[in-house]
N, C-alpha and C positions, 0 to 999 in steps of 0.2 A: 545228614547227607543232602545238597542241593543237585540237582541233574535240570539241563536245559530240557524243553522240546522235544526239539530235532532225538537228543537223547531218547529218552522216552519212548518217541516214533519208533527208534531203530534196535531197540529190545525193552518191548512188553512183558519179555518172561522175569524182567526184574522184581515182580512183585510178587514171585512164586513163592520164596527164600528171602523173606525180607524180613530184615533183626531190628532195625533202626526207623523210626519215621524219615521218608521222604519232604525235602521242598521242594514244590515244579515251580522254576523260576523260568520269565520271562527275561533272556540275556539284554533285549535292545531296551528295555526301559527300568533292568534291575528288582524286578518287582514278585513277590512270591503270589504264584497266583492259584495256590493247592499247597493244600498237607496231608500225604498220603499216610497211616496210622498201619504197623504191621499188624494182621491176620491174628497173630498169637496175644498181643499186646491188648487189645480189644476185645478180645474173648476172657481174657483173665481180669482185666477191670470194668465200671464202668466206662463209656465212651466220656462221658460231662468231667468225670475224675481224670479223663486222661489228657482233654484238653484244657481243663481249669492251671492246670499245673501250682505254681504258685499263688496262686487264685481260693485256692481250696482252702487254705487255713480258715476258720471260721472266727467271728472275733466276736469278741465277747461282750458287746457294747450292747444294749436293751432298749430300744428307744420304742414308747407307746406312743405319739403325737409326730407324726411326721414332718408336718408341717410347722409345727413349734421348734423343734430340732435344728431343722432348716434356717428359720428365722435366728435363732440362738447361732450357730455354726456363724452365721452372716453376720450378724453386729458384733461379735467376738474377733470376727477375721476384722471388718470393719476399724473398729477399735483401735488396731496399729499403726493405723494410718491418720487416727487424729490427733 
């Protein structure tokens, strides 16, 4: 559910009874500038679980050497292009 401002301004009691997360969007530049998260929603999960969303999968990949990894990642991507 997106609601402008102006919205917003003109009933606060919206977030009494609220089922769905909220976007407050700014109409004159299209741009979402707040995510409001229902009361019930929050309380039943973590918060990090509920905005990770798709994020959350955890993957299975092990790396000890970060910085090796990185290098590796880079001259492998590299490589395509010689």
């Amino acid at each position: 559910m997106t609601i402008g401002i102006s919205e917003l301004q003109k009933n606060i009691s919206i977030f009494k009874n609220l089922d769905k997360t909220i976007e407050i969007l700014d109409k004159k530049t299209k741009k979402i500038l707040a995510f409001v998260l229902p009361n019930k929603k929050i309380k039943s999960s973590s918060l990090t679980k509920t905005l990770a969303g798709s994020l959350s999968q955890k993957t299975d990949i092990k790396v000890d050497d970060l910085d090796k990894a990185i290098k590796t990642a880079y001259h492998d991507e590299m490589e395509k292009y010689v």
